[in-house]
C-alpha positions in Angstrom: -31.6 0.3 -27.8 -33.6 0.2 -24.6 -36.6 -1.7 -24.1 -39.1 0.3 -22.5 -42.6 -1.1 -21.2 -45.5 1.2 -20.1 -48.0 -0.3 -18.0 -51.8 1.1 -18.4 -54.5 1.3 -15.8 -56.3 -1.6 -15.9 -59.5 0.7 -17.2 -57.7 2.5 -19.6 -58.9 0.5 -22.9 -56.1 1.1 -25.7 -58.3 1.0 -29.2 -59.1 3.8 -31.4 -63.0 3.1 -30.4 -62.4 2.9 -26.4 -60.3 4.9 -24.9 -59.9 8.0 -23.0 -57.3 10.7 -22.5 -53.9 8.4 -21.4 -54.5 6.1 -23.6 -54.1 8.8 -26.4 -51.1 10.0 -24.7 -49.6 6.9 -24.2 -50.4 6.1 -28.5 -49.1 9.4 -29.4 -45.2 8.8 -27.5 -46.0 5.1 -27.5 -43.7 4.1 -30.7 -41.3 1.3 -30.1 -42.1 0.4 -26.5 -44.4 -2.2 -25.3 -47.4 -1.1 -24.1 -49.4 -3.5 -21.3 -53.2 -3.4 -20.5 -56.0 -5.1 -19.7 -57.4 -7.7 -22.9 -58.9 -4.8 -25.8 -61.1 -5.0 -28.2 -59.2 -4.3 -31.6 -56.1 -2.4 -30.1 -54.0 -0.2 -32.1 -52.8 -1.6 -34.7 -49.5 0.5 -35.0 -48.2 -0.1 -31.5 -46.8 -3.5 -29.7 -49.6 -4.0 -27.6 -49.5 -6.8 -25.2 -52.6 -8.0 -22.6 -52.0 -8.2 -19.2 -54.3 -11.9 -17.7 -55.5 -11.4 -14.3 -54.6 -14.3 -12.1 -57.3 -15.3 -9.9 -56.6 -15.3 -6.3 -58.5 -13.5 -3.3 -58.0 -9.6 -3.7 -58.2 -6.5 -5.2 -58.2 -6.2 -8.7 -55.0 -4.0 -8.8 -52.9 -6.6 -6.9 -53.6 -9.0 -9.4 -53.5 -7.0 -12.3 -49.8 -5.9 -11.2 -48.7 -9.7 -11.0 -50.1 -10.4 -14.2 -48.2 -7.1 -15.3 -45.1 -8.7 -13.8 -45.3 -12.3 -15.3 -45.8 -10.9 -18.7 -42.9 -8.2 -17.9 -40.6 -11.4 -16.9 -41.1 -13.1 -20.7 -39.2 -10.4 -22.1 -38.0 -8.5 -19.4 -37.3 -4.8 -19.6 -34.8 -1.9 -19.1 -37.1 0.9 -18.0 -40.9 0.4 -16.8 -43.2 3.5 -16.9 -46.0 2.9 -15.0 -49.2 5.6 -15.4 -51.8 6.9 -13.2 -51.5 4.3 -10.2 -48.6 4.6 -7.8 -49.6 1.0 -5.9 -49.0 -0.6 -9.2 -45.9 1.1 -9.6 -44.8 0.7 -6.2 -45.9 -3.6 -6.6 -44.0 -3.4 -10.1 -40.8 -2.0 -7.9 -40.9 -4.7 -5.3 -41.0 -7.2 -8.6 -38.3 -6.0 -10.6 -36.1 -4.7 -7.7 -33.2 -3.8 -10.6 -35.4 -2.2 -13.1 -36.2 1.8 -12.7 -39.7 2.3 -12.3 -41.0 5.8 -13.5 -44.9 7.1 -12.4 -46.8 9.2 -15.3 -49.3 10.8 -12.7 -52.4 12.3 -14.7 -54.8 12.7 -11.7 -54.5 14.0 -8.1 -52.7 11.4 -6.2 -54.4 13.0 -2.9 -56.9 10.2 -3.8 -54.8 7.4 -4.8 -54.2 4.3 -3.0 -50.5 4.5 -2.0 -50.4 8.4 -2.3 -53.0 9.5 0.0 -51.0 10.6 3.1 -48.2 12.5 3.2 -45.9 9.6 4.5 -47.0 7.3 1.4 -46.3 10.7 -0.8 -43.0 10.1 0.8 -42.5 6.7 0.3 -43.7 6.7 -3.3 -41.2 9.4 -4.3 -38.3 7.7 -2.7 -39.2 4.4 -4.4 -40.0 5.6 -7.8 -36.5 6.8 -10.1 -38.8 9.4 -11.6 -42.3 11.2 -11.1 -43.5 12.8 -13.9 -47.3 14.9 -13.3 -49.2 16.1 -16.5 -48.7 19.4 -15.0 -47.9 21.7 -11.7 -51.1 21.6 -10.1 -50.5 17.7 -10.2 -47.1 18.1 -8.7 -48.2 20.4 -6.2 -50.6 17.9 -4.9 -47.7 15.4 -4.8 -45.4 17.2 -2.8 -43.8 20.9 -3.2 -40.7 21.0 -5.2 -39.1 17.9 -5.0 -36.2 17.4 -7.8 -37.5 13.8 -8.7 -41.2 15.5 -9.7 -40.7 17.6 -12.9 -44.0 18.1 -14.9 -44.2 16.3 -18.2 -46.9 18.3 -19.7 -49.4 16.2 -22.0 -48.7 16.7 -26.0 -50.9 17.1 -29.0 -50.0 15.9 -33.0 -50.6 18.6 -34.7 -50.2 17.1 -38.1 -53.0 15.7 -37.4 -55.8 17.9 -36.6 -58.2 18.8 -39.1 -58.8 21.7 -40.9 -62.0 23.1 -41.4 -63.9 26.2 -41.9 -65.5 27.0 -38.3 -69.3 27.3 -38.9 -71.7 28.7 -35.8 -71.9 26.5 -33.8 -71.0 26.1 -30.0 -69.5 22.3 -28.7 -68.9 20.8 -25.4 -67.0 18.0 -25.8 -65.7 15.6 -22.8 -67.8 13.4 -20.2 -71.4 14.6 -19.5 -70.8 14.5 -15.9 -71.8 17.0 -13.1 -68.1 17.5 -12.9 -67.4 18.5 -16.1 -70.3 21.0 -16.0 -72.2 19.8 -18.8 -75.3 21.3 -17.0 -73.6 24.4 -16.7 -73.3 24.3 -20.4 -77.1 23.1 -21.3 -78.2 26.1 -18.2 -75.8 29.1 -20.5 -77.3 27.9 -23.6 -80.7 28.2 -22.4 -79.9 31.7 -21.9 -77.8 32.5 -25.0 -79.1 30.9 -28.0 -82.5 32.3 -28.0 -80.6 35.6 -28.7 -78.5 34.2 -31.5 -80.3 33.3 -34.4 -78.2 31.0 -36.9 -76.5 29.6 -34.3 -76.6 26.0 -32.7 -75.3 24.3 -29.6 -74.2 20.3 -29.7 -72.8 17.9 -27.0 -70.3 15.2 -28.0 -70.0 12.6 -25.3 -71.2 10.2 -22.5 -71.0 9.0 -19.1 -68.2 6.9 -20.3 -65.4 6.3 -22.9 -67.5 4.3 -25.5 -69.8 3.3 -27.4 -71.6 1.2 -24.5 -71.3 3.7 -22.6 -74.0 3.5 -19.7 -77.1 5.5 -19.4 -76.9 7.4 -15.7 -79.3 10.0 -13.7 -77.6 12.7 -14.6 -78.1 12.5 -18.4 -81.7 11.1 -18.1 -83.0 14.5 -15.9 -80.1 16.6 -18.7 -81.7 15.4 -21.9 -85.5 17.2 -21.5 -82.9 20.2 -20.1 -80.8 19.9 -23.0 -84.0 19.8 -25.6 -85.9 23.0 -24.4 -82.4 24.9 -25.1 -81.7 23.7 -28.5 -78.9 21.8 -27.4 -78.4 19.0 -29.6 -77.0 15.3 -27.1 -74.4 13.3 -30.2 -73.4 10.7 -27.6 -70.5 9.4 -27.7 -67.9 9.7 -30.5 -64.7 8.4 -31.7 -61.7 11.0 -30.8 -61.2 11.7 -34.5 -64.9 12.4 -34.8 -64.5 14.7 -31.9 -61.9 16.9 -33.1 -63.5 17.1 -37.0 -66.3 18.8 -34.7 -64.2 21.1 -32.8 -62.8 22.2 -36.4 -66.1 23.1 -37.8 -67.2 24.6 -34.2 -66.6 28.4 -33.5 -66.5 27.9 -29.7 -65.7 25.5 -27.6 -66.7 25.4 -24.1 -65.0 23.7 -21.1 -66.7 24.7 -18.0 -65.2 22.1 -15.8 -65.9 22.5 -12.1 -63.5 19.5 -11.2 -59.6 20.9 -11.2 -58.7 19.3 -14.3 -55.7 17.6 -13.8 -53.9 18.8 -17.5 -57.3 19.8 -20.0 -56.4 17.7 -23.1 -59.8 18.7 -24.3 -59.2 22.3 -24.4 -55.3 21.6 -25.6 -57.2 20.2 -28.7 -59.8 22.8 -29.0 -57.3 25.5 -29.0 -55.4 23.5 -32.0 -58.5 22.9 -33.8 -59.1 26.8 -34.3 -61.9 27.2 -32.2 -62.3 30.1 -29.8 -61.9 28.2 -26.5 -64.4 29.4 -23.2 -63.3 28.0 -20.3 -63.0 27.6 -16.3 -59.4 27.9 -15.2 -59.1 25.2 -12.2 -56.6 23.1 -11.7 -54.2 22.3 -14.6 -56.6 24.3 -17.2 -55.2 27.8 -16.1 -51.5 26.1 -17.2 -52.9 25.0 -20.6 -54.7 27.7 -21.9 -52.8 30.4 -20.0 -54.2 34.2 -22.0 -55.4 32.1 -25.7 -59.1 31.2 -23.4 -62.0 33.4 -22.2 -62.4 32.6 -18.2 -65.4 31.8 -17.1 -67.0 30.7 -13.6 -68.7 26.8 -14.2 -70.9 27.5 -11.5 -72.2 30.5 -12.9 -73.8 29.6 -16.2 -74.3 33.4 -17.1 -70.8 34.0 -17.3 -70.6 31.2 -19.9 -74.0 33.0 -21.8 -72.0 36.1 -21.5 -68.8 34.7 -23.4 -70.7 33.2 -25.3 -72.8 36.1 -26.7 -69.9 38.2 -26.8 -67.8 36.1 -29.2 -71.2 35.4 -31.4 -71.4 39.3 -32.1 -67.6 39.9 -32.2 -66.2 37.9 -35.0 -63.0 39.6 -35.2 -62.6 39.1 -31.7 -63.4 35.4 -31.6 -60.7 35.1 -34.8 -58.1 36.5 -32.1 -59.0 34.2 -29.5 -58.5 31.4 -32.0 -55.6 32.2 -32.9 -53.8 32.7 -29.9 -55.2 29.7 -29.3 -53.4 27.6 -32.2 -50.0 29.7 -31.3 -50.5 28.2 -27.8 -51.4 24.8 -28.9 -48.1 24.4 -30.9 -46.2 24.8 -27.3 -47.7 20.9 -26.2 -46.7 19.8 -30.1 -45.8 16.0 -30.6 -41.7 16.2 -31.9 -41.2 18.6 -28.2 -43.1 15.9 -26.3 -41.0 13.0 -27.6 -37.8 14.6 -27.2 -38.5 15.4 -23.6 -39.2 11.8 -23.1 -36.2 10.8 -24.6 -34.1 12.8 -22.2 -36.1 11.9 -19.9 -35.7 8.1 -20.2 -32.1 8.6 -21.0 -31.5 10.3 -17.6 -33.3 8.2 -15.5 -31.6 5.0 -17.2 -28.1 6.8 -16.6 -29.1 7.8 -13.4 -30.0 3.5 -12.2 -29.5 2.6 -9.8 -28.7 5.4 -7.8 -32.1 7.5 -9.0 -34.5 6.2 -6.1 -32.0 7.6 -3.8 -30.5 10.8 -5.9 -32.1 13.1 -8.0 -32.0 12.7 -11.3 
């Protein structure tokens, strides 16, 4: 059997109370490989998680969390290194274990990545890399335009375990309260929409952050006042399985992201909760959601009321949109996600070491 080590992002935490979005992932399809990352706080307990110790030298904190990566990679050295979310970590881990395959999980716009930012490091990274796999086409796109070695690897969902729960009326953000994520979009379409909906309530789930300690910021000290005078109720941050036992019980839920999400693992989770999912369609979003979301325009918060009122008076519409949204949900399901890993891995480690120079 192969022995597979993923590296994390030296800020993705890896516990079931601090983590955010590739940390899930790399839980969900994390079974039987090691799994490297920066010293946690009670990490899962059901996969082999090893801490990475940052050696102290002059530098960057990437360069010397990919040598600690690469000493504690050398105590039990692997057949296959999968490296997410930070191509110069990837491309250090190559020049380390020059006969080792090194495969990138990108899950953000490497546009703005150090050793992906120009289109002659895009260049470089692909030929060094045996595989490149994006959390969706907009991701590739920004990579490079249809090289073989860059095949999406959409992110997955386990839909065994997602709650079930009668929806009740209420309408949920859930994600960062960022300007990015247009959490003041939400808090401005509420304003307008809930005085013209009696029995119906509005709630927030989340924070600046990924955690509990989570810092206070601007933003959500000049939101909160904003948030009160439109009956929208701030719950802070929340553990993941907290978040989706709300989206179960929440008729709507709203993702009025003005950022082009990357993939939209929040409204992937919405959509197999049962809720009737509103949201923008930049970036990776329009992939996820495809025709089981209403559209909506995060810069116009009126477009959001308008869903929003819409859905509130239509019940038998809003049950449609929830449904297609849980027949669209089971297309990211966990059991398709790990069998396209495993021919993915397969491939690449039948392909080594001729797959940095020959598509795989």
């Amino acid at each position: 059997m192969s022995r597979i080590a993923i590296i994390l992002p030296p800020r993705e935490m890896f516990s079931a109370t601090a983590t955010g979005a590739i940390g899930l992932l790399v839980h969900r399809l994390g079974k039987g490989a090691a799994i490297y990352g920066m010293p946690t706080h009670a990490p899962f307990p059901d996969r082999d998680f090893r801490a990475v110790t940052l050696p102290w030298f002059p530098g960057r904190q990437a360069a010397r969390y990919a040598m600690g990566a690469a000493r504690r990679l050398r105590q039990s050295p692997p057949d296959l290194i999968e490296v997410h979310n930070r191509p110069d970590i990837a491309l250090a881990l190559v020049a380390a274990f020059p006969r080792v395959p090194v495969t990138l999980f990108l899950h953000n716009d490497p546009q703005g990545m150090r050793g992906a930012r120009s289109e002659a490091e895009r260049v470089r990274l692909i030929e060094a890399m045996a595989h490149i796999a994006p959390v969706s086409a907009h991701i590739a796109e920004r990579l490079t335009a249809g090289h073989p070695k860059v095949v999406p690897f959409p992110n997955c969902i386990d839909l065994a375990a997602i709650p079930s729960k009668p929806p009740q009326n209420r309408i949920l953000f859930a994600g960062r309260v960022v300007a990015d994520k247009g959490a003041d979009s939400f808090v401005a379409a509420c304003a307008m929409a809930l005085p013209r909906m009696p029995g119906w309530t509005a709630e927030m789930i989340g924070a600046d952050g990924f955690g509990a300690d989570s810092r206070d910021t601007p933003f959500l000290r000049a939101l909160r006042p904003k948030a009160e005078a439109a009956g929208v109720v701030l719950q802070g941050w929340r553990p993941h399985h907290a978040v989706l036992e709300a989206m179960a019980a929440a008729a709507m839920v709203v993702v009025p992201s003005r950022w082009p999400e990357p993939f939209g693992l929040t409204a992937l989770e919405a959509m197999a909760c049962g809720s009737a999912l509103i949201c923008s369609n930049r970036g990776g979003l329009a992939e996820v959601a495809g025709e089981a979301a209403w559209p909506i325009d995060p810069d116009r918060p009126e477009t959001i009321a308008d869903a929003i009122l819409t859905l509130a008076r239509d019940p038998v519409r809003r049950a449609a949109l929830a449904r297609a949204g849980r027949a669209r949900a089971a297309l990211f399901g966990l059991d398709a996600a790990r069998d396209r890993l495993a021919g993915l891995r397969s491939r690449v480690l039948a392909a080594w070491p001729s797959a940095a120079s020959t598509p795989i």
